[in-house]
mmCIF file as gemmi writes it, N, C-alpha and C atoms, coordinates in Angstrom:
data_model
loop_
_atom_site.group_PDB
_atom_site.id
_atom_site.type_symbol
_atom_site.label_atom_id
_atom_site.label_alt_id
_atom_site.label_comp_id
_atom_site.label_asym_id
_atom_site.label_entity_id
_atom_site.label_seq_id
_atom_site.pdbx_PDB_ins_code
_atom_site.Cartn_x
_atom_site.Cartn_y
_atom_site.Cartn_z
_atom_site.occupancy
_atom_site.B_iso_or_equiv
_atom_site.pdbx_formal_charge
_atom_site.auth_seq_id
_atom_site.auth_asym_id
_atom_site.pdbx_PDB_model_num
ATOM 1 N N . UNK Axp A 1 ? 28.757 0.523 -72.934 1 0 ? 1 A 1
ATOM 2 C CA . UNK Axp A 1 ? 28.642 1.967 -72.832 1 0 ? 1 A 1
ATOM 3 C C . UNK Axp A 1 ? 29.716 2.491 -71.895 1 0 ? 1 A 1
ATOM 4 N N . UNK Axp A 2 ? 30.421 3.477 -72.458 1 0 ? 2 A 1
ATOM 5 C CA . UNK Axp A 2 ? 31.157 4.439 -71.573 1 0 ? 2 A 1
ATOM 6 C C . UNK Axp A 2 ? 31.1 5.248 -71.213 1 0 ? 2 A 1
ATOM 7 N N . UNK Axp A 3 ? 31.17 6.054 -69.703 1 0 ? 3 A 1
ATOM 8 C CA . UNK Axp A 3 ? 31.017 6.789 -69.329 1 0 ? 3 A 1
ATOM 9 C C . UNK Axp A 3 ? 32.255 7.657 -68.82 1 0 ? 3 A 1
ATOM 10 N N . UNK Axp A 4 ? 32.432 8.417 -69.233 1 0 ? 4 A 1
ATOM 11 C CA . UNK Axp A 4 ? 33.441 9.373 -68.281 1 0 ? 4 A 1
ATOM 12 C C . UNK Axp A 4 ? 33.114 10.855 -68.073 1 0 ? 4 A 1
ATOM 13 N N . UNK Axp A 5 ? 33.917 11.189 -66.962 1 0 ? 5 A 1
ATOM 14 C CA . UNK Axp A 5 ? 33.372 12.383 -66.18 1 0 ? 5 A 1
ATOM 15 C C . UNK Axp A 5 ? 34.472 12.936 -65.672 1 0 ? 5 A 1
ATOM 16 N N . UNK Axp A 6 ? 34.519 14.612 -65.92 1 0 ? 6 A 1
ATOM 17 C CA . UNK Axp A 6 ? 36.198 15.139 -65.339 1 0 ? 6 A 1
ATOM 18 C C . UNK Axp A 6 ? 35.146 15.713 -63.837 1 0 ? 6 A 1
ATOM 19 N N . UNK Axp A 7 ? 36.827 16.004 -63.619 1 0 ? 7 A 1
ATOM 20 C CA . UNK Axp A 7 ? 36.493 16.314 -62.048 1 0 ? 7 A 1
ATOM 21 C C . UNK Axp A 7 ? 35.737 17.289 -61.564 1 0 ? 7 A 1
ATOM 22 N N . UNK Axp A 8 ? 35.306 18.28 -62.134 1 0 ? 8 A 1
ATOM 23 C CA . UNK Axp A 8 ? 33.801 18.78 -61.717 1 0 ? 8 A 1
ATOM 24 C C . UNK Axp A 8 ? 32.628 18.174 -61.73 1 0 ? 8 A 1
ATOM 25 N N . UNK Axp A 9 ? 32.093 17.145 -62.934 1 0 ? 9 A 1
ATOM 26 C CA . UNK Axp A 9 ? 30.963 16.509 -63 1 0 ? 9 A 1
ATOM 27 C C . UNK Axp A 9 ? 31.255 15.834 -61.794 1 0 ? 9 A 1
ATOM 28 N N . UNK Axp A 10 ? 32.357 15.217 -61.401 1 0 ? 10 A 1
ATOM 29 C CA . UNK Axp A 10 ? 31.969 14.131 -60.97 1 0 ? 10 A 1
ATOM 30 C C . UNK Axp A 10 ? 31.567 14.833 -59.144 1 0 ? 10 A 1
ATOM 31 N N . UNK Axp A 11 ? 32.717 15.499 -58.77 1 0 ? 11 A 1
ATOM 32 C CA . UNK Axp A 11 ? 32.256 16.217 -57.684 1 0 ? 11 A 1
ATOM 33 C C . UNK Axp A 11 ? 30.382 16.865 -57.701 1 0 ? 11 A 1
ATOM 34 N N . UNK Axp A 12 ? 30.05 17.379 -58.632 1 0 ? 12 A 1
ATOM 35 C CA . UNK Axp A 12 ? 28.215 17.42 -58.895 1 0 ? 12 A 1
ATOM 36 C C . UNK Axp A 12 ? 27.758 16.281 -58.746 1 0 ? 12 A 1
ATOM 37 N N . UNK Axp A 13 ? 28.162 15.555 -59.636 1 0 ? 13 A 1
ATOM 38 C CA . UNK Axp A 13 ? 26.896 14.243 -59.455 1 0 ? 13 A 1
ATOM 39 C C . UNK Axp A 13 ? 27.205 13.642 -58.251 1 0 ? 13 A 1
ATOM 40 N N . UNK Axp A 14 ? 28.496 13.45 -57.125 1 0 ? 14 A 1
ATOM 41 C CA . UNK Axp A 14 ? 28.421 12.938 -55.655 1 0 ? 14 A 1
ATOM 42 C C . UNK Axp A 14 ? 27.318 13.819 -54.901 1 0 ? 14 A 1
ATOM 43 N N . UNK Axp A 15 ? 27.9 15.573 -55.046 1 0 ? 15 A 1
ATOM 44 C CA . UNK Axp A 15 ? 26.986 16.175 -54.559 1 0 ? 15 A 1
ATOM 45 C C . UNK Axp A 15 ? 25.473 15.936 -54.613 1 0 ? 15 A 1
ATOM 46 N N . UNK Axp A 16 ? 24.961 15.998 -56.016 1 0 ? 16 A 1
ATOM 47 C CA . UNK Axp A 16 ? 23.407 16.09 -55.911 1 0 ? 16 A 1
ATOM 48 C C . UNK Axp A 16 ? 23.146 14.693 -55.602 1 0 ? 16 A 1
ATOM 49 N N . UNK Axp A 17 ? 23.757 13.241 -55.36 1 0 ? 17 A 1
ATOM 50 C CA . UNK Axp A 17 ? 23.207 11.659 -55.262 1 0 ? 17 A 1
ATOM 51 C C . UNK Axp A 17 ? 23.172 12.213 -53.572 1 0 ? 17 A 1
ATOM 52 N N . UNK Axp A 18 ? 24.415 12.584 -52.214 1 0 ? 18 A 1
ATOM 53 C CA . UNK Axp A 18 ? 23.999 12.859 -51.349 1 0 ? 18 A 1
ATOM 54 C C . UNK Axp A 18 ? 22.799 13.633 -50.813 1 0 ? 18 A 1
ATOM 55 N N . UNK Axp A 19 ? 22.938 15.15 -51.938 1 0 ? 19 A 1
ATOM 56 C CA . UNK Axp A 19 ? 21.617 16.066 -51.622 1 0 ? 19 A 1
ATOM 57 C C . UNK Axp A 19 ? 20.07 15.171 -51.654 1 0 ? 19 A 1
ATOM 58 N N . UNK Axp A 20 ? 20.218 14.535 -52.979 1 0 ? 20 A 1
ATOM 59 C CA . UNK Axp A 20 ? 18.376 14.333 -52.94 1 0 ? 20 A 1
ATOM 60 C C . UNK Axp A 20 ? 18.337 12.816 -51.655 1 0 ? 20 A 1
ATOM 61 N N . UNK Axp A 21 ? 19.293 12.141 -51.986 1 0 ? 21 A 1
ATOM 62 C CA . UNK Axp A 21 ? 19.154 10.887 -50.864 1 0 ? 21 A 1
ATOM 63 C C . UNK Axp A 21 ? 18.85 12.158 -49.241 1 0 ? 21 A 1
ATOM 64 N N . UNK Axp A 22 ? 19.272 12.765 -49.031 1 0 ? 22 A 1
ATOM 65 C CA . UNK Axp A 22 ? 18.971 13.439 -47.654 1 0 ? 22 A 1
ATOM 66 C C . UNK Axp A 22 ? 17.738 14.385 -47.71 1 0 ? 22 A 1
ATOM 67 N N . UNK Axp A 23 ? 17.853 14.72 -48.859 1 0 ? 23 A 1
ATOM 68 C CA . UNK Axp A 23 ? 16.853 16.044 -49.03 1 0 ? 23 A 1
ATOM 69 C C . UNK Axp A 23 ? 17.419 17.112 -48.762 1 0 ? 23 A 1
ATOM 70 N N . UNK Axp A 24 ? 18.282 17.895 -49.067 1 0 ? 24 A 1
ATOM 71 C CA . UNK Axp A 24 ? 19.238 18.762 -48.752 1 0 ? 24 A 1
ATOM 72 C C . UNK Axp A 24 ? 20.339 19.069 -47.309 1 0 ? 24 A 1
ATOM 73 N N . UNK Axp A 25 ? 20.175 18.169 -46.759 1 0 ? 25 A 1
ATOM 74 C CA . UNK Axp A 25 ? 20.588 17.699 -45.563 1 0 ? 25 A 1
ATOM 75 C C . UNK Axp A 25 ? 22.148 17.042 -45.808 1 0 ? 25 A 1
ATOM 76 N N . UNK Axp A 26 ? 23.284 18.278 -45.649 1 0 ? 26 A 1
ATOM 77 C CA . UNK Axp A 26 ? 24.531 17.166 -46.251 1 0 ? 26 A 1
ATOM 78 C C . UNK Axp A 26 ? 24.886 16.415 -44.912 1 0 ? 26 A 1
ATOM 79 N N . UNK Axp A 27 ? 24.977 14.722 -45.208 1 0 ? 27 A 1
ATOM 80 C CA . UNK Axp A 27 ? 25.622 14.23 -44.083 1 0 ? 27 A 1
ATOM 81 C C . UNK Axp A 27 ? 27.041 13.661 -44.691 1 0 ? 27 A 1
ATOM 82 N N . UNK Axp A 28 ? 27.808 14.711 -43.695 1 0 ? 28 A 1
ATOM 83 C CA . UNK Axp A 28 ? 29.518 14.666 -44.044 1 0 ? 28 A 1
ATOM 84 C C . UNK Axp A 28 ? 29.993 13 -44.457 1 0 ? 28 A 1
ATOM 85 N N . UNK Axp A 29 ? 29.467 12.2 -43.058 1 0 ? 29 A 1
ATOM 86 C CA . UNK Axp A 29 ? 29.795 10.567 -43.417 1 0 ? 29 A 1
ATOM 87 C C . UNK Axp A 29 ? 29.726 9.64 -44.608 1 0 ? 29 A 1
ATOM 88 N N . UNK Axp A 30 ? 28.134 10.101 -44.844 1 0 ? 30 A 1
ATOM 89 C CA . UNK Axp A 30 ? 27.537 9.579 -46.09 1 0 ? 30 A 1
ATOM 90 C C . UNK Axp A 30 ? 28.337 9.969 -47.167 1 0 ? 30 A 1
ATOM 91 N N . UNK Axp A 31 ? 28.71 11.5 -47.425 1 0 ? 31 A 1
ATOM 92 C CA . UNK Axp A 31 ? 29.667 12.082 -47.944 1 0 ? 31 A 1
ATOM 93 C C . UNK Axp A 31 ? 30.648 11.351 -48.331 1 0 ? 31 A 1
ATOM 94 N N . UNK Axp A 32 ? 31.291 11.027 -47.358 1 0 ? 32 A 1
ATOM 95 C CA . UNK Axp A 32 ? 32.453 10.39 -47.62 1 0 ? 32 A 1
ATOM 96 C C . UNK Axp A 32 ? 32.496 8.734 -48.357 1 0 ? 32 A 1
ATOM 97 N N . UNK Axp A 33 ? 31.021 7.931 -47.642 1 0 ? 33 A 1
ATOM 98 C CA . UNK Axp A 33 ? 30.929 6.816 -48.012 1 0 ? 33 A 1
ATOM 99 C C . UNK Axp A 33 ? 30.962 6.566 -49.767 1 0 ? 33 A 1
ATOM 100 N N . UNK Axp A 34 ? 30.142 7.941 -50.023 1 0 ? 34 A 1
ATOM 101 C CA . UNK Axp A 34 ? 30.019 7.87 -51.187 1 0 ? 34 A 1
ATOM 102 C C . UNK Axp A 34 ? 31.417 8.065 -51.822 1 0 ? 34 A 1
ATOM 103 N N . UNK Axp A 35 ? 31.491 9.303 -51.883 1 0 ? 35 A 1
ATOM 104 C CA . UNK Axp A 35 ? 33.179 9.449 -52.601 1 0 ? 35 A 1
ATOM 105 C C . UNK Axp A 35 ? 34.015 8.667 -52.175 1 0 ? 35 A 1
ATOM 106 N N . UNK Axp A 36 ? 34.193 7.598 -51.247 1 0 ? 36 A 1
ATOM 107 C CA . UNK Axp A 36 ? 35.323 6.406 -51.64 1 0 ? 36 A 1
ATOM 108 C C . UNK Axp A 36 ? 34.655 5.134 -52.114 1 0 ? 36 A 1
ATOM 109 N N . UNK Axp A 37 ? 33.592 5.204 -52.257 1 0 ? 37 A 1
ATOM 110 C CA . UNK Axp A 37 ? 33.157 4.39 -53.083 1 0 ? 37 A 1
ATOM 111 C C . UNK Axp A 37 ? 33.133 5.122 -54.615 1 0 ? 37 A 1
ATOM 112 N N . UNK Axp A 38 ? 33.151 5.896 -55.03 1 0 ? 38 A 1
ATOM 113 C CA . UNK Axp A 38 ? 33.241 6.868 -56.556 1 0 ? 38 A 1
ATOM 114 C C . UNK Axp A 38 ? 34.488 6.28 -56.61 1 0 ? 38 A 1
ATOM 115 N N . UNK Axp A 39 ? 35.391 6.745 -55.949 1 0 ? 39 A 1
ATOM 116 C CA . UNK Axp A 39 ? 37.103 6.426 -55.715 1 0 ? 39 A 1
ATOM 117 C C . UNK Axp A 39 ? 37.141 4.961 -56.31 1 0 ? 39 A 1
ATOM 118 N N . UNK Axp A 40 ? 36.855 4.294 -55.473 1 0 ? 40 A 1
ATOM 119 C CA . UNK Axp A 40 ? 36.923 2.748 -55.775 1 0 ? 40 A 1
ATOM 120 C C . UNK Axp A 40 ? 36.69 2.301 -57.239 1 0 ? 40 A 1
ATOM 121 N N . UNK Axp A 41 ? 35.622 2.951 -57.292 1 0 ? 41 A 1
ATOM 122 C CA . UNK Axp A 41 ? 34.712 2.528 -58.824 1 0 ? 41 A 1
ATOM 123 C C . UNK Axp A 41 ? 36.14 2.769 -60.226 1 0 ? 41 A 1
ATOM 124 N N . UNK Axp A 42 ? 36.538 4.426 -59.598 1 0 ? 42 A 1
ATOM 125 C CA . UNK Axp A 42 ? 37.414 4.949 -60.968 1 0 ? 42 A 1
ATOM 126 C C . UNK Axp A 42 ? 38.625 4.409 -61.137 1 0 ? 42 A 1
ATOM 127 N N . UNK Axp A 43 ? 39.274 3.868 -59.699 1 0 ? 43 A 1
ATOM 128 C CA . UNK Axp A 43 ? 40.475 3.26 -59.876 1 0 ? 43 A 1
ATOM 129 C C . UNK Axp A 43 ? 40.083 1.445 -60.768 1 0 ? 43 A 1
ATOM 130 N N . UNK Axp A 44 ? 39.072 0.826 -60.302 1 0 ? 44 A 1
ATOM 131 C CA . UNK Axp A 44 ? 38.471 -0.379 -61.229 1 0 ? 44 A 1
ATOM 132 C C . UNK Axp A 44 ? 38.871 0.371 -62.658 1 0 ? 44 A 1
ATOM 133 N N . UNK Axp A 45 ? 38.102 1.484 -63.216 1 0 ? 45 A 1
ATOM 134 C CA . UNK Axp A 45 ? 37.632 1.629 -64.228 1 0 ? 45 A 1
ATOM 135 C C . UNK Axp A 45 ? 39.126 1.456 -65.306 1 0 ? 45 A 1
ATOM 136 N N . UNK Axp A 46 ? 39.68 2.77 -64.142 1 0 ? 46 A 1
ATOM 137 C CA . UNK Axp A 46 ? 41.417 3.167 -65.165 1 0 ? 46 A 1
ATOM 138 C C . UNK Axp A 46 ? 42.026 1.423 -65.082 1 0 ? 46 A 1
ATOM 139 N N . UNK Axp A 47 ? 41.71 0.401 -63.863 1 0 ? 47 A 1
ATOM 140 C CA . UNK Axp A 47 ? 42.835 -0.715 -64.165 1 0 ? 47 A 1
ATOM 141 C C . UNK Axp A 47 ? 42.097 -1.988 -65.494 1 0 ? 47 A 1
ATOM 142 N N . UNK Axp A 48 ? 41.072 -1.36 -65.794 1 0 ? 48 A 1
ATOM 143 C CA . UNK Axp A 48 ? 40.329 -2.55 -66.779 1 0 ? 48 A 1
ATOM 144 C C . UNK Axp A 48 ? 40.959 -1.502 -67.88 1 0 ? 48 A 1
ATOM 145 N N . UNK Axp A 49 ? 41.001 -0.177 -68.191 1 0 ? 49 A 1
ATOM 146 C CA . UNK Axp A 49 ? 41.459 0.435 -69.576 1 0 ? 49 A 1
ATOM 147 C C . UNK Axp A 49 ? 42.679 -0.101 -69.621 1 0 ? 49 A 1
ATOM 148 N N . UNK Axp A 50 ? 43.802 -0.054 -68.61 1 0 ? 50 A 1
ATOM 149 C CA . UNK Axp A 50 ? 44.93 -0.605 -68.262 1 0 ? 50 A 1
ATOM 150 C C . UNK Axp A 50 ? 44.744 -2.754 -69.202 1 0 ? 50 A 1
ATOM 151 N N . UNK Axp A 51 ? 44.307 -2.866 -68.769 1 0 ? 51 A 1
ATOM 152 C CA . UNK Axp A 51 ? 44.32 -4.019 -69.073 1 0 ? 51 A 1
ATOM 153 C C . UNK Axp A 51 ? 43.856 -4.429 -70.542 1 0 ? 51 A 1
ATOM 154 N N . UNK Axp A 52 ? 42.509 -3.932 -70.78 1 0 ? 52 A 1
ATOM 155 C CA . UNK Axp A 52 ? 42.298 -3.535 -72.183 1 0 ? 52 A 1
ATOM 156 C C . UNK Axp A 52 ? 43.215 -3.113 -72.971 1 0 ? 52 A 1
ATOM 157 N N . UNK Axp A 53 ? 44.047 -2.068 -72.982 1 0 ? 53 A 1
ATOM 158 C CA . UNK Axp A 53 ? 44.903 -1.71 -73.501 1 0 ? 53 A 1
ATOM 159 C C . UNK Axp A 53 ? 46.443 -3.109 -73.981 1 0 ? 53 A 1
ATOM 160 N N . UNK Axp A 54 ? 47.025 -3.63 -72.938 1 0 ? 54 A 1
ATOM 161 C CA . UNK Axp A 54 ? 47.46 -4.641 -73.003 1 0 ? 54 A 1
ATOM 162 C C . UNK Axp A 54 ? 47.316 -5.736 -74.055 1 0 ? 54 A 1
């Protein structure tokens, strides 16, 4: 299964995974933990299409 997401979804779905994990409580850190871990995930994703492609 594939998933892809342009850059609004994906900015929402970081948003609401921080919101309900806090309960509306944004914690900036967590924030961040998350979106470089999103980061991490998409650069994997594009170097396996990369490779697939190959």
């Amino acid at each position: 299964m594939k998933t892809t997401f342009n850059d609004g979804e994906a900015v929402e779905i970081l948003f609401e995974m921080v919101f309900e994990e806090y309960e509306g409580i944004l914690n900036t850190s967590r924030l961040i933990q998350v979106i470089h871990a999103f980061t991490e995930w998409a650069i994997e994703q594009e170097k396996l299409k990369e490779e697939e492609a190959e």
